[in-house]
PyMOL commands that place a pseudoatom at each C-alpha (Angstrom):
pseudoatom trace, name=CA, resn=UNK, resi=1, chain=A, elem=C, hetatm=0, pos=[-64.998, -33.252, -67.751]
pseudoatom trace, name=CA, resn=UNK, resi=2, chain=A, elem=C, hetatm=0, pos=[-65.570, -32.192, -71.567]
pseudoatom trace, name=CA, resn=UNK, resi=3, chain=A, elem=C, hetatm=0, pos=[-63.429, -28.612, -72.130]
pseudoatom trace, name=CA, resn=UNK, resi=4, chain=A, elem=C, hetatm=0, pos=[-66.293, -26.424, -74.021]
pseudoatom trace, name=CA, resn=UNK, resi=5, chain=A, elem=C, hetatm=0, pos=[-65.549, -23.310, -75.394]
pseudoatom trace, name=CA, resn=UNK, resi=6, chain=A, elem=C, hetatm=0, pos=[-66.616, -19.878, -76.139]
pseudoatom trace, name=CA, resn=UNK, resi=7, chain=A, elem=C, hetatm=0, pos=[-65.438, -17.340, -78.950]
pseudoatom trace, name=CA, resn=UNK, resi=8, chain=A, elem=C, hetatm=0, pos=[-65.884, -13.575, -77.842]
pseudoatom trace, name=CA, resn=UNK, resi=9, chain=A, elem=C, hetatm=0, pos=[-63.637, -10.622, -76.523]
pseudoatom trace, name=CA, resn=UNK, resi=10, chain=A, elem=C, hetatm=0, pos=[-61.229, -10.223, -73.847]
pseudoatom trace, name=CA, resn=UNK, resi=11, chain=A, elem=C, hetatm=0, pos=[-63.427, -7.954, -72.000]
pseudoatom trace, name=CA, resn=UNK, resi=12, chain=A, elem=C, hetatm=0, pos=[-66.691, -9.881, -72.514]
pseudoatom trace, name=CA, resn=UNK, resi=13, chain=A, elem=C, hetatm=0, pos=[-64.550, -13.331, -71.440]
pseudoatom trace, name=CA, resn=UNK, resi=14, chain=A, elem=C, hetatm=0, pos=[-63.465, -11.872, -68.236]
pseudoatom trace, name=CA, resn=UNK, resi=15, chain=A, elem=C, hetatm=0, pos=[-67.013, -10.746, -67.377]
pseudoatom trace, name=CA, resn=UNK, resi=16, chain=A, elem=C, hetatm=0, pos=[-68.424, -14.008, -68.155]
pseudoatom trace, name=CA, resn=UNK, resi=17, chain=A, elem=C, hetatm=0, pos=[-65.600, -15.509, -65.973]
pseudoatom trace, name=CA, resn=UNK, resi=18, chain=A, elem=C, hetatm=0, pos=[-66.021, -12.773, -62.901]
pseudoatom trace, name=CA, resn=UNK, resi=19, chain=A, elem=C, hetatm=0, pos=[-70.222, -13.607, -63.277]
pseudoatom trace, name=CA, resn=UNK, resi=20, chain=A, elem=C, hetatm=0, pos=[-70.769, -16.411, -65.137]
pseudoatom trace, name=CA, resn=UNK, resi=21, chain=A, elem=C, hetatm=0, pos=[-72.539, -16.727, -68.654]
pseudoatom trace, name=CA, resn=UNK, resi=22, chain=A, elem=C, hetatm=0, pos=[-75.655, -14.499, -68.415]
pseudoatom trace, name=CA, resn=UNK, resi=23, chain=A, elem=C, hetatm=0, pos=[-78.565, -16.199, -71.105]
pseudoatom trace, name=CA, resn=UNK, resi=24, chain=A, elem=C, hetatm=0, pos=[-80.072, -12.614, -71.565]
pseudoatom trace, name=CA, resn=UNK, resi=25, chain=A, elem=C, hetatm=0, pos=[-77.028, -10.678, -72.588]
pseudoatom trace, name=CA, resn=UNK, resi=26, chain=A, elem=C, hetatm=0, pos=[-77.921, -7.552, -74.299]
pseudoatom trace, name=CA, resn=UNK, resi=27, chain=A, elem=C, hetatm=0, pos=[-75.192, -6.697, -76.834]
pseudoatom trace, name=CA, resn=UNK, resi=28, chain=A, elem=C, hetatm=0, pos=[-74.384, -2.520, -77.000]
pseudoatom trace, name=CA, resn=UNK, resi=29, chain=A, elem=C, hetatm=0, pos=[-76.760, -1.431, -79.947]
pseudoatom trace, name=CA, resn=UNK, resi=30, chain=A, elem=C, hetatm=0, pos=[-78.875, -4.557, -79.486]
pseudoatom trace, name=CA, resn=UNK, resi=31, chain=A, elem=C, hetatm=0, pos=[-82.052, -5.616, -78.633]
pseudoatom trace, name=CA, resn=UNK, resi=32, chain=A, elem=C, hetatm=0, pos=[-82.662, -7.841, -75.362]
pseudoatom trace, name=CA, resn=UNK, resi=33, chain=A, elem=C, hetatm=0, pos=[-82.779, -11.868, -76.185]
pseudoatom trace, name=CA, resn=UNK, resi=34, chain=A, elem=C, hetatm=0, pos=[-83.491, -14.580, -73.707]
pseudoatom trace, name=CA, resn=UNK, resi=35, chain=A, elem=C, hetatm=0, pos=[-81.244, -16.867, -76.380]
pseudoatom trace, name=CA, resn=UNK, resi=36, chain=A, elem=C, hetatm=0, pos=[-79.179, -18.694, -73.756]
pseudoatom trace, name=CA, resn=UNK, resi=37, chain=A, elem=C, hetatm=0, pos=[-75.797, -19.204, -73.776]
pseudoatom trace, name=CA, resn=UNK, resi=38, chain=A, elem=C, hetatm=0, pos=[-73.660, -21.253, -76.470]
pseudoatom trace, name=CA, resn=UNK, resi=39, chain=A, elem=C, hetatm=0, pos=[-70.454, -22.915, -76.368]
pseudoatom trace, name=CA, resn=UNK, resi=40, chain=A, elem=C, hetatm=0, pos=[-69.003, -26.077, -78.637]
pseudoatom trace, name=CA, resn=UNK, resi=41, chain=A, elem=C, hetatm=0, pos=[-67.079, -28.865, -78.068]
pseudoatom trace, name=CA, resn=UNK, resi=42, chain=A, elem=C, hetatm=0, pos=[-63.221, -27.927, -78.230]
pseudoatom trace, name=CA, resn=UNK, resi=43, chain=A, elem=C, hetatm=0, pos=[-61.959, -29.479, -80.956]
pseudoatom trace, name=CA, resn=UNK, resi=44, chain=A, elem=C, hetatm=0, pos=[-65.410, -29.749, -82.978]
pseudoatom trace, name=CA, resn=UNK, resi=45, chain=A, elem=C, hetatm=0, pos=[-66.968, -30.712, -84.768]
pseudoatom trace, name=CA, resn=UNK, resi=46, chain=A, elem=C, hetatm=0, pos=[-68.568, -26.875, -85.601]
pseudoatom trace, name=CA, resn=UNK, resi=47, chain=A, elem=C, hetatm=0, pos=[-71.680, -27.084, -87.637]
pseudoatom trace, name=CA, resn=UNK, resi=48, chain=A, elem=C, hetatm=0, pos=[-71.850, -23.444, -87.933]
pseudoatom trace, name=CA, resn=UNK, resi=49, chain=A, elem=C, hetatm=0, pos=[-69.065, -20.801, -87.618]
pseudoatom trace, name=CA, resn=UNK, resi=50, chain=A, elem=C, hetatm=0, pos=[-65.919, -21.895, -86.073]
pseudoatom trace, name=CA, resn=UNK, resi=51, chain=A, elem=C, hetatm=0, pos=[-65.704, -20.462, -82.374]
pseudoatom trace, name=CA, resn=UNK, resi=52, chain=A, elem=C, hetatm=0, pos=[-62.510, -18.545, -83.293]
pseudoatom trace, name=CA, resn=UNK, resi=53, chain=A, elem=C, hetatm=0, pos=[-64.275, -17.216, -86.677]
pseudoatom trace, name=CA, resn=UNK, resi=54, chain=A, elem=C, hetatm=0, pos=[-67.185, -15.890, -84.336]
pseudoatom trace, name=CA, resn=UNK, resi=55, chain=A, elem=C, hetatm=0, pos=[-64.458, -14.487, -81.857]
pseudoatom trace, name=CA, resn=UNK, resi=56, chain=A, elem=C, hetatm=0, pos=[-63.038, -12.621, -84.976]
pseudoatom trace, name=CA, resn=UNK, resi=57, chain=A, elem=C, hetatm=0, pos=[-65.941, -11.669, -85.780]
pseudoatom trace, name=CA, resn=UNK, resi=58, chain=A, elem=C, hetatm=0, pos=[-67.362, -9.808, -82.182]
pseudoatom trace, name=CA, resn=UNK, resi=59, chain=A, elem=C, hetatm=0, pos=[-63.704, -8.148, -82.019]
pseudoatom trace, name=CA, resn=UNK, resi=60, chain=A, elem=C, hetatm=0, pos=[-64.154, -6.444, -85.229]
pseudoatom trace, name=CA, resn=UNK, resi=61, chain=A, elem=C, hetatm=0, pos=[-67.776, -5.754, -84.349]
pseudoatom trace, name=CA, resn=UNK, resi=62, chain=A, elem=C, hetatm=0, pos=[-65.964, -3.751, -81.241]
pseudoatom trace, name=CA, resn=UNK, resi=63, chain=A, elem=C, hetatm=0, pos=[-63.065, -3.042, -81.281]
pseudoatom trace, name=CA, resn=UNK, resi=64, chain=A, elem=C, hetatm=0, pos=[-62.108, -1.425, -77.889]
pseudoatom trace, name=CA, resn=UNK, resi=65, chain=A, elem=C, hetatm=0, pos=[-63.379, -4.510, -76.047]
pseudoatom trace, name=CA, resn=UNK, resi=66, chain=A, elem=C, hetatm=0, pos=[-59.577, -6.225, -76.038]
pseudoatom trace, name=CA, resn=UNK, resi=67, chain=A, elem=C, hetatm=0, pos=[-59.123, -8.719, -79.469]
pseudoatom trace, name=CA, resn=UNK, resi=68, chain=A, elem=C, hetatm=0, pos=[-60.376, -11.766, -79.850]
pseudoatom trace, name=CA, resn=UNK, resi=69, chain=A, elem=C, hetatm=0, pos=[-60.162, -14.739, -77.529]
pseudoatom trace, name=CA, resn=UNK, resi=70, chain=A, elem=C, hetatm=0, pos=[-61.720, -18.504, -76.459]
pseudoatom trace, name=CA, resn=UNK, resi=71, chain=A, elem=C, hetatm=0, pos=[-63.014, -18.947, -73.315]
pseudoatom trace, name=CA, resn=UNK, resi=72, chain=A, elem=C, hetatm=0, pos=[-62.445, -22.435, -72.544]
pseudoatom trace, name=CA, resn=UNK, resi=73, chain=A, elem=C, hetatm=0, pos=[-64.124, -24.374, -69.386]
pseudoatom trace, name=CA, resn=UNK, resi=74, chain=A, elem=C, hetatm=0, pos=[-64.109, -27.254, -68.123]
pseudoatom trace, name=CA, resn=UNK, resi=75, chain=A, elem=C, hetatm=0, pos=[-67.821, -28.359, -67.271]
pseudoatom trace, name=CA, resn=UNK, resi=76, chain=A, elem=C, hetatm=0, pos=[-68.886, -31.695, -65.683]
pseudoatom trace, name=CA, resn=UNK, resi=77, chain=A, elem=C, hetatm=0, pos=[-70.320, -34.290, -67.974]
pseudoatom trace, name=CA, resn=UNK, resi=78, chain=A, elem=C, hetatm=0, pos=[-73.939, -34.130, -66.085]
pseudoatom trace, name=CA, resn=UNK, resi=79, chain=A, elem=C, hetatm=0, pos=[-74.706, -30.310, -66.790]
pseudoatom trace, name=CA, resn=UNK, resi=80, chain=A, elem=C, hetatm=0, pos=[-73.163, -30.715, -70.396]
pseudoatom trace, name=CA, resn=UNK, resi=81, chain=A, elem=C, hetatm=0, pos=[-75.892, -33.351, -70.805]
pseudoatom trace, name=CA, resn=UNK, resi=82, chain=A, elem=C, hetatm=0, pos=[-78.923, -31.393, -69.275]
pseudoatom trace, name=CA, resn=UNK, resi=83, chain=A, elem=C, hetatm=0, pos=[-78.419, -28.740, -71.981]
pseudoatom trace, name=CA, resn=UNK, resi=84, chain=A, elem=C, hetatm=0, pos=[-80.976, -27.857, -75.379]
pseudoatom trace, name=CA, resn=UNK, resi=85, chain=A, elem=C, hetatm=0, pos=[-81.263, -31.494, -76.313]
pseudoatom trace, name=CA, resn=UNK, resi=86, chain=A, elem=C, hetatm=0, pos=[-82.219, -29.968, -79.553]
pseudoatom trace, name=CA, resn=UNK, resi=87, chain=A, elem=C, hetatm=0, pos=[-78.747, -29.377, -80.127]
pseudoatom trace, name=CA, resn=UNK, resi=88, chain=A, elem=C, hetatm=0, pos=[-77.043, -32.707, -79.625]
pseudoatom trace, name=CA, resn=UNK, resi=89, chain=A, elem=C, hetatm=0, pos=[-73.652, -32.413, -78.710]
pseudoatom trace, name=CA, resn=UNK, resi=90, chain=A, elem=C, hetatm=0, pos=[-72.664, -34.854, -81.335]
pseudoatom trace, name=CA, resn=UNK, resi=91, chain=A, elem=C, hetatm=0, pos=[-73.055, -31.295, -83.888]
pseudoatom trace, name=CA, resn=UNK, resi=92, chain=A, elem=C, hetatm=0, pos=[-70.405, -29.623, -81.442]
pseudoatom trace, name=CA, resn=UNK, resi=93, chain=A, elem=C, hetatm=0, pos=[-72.890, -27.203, -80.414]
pseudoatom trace, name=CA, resn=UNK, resi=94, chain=A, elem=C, hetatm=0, pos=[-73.972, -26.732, -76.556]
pseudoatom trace, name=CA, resn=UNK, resi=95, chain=A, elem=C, hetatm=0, pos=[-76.684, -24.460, -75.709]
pseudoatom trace, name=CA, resn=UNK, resi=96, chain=A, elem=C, hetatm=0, pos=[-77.323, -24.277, -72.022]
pseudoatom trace, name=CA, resn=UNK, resi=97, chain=A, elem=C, hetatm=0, pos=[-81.013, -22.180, -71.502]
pseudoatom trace, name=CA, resn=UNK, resi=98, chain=A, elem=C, hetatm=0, pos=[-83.381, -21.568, -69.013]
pseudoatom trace, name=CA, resn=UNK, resi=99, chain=A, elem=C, hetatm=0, pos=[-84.368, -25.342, -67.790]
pseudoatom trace, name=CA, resn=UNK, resi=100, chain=A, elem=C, hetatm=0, pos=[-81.409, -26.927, -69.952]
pseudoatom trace, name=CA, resn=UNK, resi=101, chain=A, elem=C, hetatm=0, pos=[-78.358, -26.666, -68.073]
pseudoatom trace, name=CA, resn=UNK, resi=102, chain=A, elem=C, hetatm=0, pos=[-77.925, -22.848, -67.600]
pseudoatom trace, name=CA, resn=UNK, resi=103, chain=A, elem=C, hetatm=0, pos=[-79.174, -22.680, -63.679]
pseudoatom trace, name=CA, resn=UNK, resi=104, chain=A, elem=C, hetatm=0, pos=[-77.066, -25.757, -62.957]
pseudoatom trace, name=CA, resn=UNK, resi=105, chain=A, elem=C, hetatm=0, pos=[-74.240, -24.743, -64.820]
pseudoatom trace, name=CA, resn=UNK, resi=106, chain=A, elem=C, hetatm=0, pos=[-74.462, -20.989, -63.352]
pseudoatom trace, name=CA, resn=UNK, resi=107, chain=A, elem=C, hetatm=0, pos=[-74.473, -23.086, -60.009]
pseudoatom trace, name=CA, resn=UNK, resi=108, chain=A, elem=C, hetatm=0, pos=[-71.145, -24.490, -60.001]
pseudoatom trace, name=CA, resn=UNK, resi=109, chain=A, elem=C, hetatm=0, pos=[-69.573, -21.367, -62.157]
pseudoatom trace, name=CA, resn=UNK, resi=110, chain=A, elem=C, hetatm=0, pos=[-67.064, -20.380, -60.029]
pseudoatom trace, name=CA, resn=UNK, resi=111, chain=A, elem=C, hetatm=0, pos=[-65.581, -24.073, -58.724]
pseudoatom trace, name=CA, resn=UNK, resi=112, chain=A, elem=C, hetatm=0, pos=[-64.808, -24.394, -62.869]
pseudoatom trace, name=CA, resn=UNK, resi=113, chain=A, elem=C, hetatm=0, pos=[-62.034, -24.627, -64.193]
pseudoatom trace, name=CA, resn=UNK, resi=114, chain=A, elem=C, hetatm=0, pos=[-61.664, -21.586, -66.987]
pseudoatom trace, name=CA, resn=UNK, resi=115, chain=A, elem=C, hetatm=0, pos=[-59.198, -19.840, -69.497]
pseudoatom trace, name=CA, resn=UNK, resi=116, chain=A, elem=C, hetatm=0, pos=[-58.652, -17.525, -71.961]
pseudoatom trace, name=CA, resn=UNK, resi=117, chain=A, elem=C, hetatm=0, pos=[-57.068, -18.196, -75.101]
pseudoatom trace, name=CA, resn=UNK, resi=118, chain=A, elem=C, hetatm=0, pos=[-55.440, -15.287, -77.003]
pseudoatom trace, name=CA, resn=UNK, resi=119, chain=A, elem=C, hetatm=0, pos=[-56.457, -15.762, -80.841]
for i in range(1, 119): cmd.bond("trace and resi %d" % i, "trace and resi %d" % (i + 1))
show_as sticks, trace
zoom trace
């Protein structure tokens, strides 16, 4: 199973482990996106932002939400392949959306194997 990963905070990491990802997060202060929910390939390649750049990033952004951190998972081949095939995974990036991965990926959630990496 590919190990994907995540950059964000502590507290948004544990959420997303308690609940799983959730493709229409709605940021404090932001507006409500359907956007999906993106991870890369640990290790790379990262054709934008690194994730621990974006993690960085978010922690500054707020914060009182715990520092910055990776969420790492380890997600079977089969859902990593049913994600936005306009995003191969060859460019690192993995965006699992609403019929592209996210409701089979939400449907073995809990049965993956997860951390969180202190930055």
């Amino acid at each position: 199973m590919p190990t994907l990963i995540h950059g964000t905070t502590r507290q948004r990491a544990e959420n997303i482990i308690r609940n799983g990802p959730n493709p229409r997060y709605h940021e404090p202060g932001g507006v409500p996106v359907n956007d999906g929910f993106s991870m890369y390939v640990d290790g790379g390649p990262y054709v934008f932002d690194s994730p621990e750049v974006y993690a960085r990033g978010k922690a500054r952004q707020f914060p009182n939400e715990g520092g910055a951190v990776i969420l790492a998972v380890e997600i079977p081949e089969e859902i990593v392949n049913a994600a936005d095939p306009l995003l191969p995974i060859e460019g690192g990036v993995v965006q699992f959306v609403e019929g592209f991965g996210i409701e089979e990926l939400l449907s073995v959630w809990s049965a993956l194997p997860k951390e969180i990496r202190t930055l």
